[in-house]
N, CA and C atoms as an extended XYZ file, in Angstrom:
183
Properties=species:S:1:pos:R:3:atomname:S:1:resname:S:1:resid:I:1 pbc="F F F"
N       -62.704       29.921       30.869 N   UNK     1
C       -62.906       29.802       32.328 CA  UNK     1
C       -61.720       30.406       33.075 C   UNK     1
N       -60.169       29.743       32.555 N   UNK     2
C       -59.396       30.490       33.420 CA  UNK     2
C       -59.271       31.945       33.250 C   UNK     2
N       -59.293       32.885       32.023 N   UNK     3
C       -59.104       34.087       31.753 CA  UNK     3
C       -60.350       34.679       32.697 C   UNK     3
N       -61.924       34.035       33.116 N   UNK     4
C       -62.646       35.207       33.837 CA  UNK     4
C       -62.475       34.796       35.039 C   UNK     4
N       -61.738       33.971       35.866 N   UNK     5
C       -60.980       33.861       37.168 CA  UNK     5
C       -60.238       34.586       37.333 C   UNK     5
N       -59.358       34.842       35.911 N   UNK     6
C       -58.050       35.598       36.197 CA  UNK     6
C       -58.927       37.694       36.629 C   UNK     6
N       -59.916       37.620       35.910 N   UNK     7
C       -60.467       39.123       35.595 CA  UNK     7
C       -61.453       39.078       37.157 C   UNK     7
N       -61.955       38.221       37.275 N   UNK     8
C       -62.357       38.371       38.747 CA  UNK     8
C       -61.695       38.503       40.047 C   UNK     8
N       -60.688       37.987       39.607 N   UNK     9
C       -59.222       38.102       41.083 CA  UNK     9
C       -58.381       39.157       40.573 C   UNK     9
N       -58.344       39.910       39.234 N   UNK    10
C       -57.996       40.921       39.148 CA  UNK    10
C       -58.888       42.502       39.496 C   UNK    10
N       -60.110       42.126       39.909 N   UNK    11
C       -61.680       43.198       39.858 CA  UNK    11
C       -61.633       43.115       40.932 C   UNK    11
N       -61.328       42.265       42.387 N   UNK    12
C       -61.171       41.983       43.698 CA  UNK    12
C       -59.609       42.755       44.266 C   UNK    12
N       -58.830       42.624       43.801 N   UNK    13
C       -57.949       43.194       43.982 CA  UNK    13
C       -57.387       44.550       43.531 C   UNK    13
N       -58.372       45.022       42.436 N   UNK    14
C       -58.735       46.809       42.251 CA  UNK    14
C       -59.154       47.189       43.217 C   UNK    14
N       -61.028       46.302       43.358 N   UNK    15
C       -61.504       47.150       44.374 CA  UNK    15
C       -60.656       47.200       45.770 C   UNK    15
N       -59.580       46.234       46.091 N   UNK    16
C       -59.176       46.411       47.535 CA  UNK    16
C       -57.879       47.411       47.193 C   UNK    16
N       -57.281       47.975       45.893 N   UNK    17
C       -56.514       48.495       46.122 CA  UNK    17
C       -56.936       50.181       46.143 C   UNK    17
N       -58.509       49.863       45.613 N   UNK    18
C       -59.217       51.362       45.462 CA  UNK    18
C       -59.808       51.730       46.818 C   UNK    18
N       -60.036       50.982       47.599 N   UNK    19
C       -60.490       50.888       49.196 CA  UNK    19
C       -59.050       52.142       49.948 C   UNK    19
N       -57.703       51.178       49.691 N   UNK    20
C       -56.778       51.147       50.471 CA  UNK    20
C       -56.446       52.329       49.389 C   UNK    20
N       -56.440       52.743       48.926 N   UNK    21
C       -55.916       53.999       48.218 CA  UNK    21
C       -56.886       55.017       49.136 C   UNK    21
N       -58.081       55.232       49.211 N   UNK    22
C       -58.999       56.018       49.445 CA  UNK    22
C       -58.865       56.059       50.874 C   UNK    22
N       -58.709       55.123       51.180 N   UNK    23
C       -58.102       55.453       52.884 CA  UNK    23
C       -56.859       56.333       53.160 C   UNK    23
N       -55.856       56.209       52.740 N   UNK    24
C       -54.859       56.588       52.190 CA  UNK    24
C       -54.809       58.002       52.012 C   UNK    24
N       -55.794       58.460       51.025 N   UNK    25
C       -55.662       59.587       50.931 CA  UNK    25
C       -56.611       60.461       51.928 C   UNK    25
N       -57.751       59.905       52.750 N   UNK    26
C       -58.617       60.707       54.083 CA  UNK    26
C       -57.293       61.025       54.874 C   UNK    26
N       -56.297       59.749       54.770 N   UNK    27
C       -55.175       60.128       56.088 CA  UNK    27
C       -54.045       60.980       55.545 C   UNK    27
N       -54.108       61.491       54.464 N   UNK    28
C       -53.286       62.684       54.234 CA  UNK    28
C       -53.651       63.844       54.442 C   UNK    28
N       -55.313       63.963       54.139 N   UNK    29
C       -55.642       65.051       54.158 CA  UNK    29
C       -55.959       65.212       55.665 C   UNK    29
N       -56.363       64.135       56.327 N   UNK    30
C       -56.448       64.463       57.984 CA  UNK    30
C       -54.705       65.075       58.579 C   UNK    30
N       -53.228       64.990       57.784 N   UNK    31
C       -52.518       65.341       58.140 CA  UNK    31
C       -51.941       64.112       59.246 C   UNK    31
N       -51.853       63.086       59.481 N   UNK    32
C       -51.850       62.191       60.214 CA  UNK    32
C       -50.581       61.307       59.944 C   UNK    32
N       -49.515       61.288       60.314 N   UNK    33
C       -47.847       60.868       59.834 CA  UNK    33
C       -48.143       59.414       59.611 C   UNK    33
N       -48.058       58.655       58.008 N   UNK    34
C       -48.465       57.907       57.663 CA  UNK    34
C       -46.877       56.552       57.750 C   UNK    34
N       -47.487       55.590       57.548 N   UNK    35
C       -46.205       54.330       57.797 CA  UNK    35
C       -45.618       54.208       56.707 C   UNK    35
N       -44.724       54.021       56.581 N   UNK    36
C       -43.729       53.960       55.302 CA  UNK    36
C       -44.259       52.156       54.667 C   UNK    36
N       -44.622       51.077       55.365 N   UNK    37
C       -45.097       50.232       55.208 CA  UNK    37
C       -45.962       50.136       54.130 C   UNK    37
N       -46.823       51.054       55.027 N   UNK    38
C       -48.756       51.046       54.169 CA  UNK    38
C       -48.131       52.159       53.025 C   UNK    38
N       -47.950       52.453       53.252 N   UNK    39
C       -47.143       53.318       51.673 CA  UNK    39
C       -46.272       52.300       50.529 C   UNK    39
N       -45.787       51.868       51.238 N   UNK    40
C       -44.888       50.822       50.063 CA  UNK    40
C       -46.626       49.538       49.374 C   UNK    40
N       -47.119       49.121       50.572 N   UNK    41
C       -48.597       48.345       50.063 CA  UNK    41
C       -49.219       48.725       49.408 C   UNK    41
N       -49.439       50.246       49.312 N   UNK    42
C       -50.360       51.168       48.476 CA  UNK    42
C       -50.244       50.943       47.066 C   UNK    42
N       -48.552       51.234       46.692 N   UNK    43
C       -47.975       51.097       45.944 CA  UNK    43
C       -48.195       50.107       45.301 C   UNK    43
N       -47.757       48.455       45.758 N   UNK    44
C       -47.914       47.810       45.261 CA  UNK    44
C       -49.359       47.370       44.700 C   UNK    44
N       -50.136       47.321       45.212 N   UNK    45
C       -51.634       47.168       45.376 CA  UNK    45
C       -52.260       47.961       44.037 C   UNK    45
N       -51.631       49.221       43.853 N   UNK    46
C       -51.969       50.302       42.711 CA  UNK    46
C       -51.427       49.548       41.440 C   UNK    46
N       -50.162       48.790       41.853 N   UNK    47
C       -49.489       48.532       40.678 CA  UNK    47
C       -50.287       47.527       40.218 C   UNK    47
N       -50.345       46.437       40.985 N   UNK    48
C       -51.245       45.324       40.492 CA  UNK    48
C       -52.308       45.965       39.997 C   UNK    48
N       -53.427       46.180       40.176 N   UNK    49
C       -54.543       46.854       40.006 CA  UNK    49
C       -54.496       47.822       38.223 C   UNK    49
N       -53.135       47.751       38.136 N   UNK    50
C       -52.787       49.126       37.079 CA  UNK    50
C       -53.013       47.796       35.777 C   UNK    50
N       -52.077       46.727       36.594 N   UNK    51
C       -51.766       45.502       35.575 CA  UNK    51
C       -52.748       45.202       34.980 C   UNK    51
N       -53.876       44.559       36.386 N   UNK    52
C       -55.204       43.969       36.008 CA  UNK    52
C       -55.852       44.598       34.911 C   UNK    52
N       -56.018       46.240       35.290 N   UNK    53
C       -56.995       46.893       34.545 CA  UNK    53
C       -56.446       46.721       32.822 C   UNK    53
N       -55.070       46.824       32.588 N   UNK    54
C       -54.513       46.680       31.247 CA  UNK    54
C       -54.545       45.417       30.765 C   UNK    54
N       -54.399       44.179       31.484 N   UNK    55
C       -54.860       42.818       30.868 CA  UNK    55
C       -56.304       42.918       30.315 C   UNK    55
N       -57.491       43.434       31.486 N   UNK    56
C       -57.935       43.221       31.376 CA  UNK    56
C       -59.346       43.664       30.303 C   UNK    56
N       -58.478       45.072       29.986 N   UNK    57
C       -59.211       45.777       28.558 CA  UNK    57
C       -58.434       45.057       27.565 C   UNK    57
N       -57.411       44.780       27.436 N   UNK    58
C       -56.986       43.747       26.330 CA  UNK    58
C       -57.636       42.488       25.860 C   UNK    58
N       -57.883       41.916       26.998 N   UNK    59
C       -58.830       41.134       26.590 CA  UNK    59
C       -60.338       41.221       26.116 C   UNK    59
N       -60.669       42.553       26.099 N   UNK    60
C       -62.055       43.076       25.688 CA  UNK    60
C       -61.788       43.471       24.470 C   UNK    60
N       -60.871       43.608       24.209 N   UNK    61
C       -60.702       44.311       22.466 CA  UNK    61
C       -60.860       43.151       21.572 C   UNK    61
């Protein structure tokens, strides 16, 4: 039970870091001087997301 909580709040927080990535990149290519903020969030958001995805094929093996 706790490990598919953990993979569901890790699958919620991909998709919002795959949202906020994809936004991210429309506003580069629109050329549009981006916040150093939402850049550092991106970041983090990717990182988590990087984590999740590697816990979470580990636990599929």
């Amino acid at each position: 039970m706790k490990k598919s909580k953990l993979q569901i709040l890790f699958y919620i927080v991909a998709i919002i870091a795959f949202i906020v990535m994809s936004v991210a990149f429309i506003y580069s290519m629109l050329d549009i001087p981006f916040p150093f903020i939402l850049k550092t969030i991106m970041l983090i958001l990717a990182g988590i997301s990087g984590i999740g995805y590697f816990i979470f094929f580990e636990e599929m093996k």
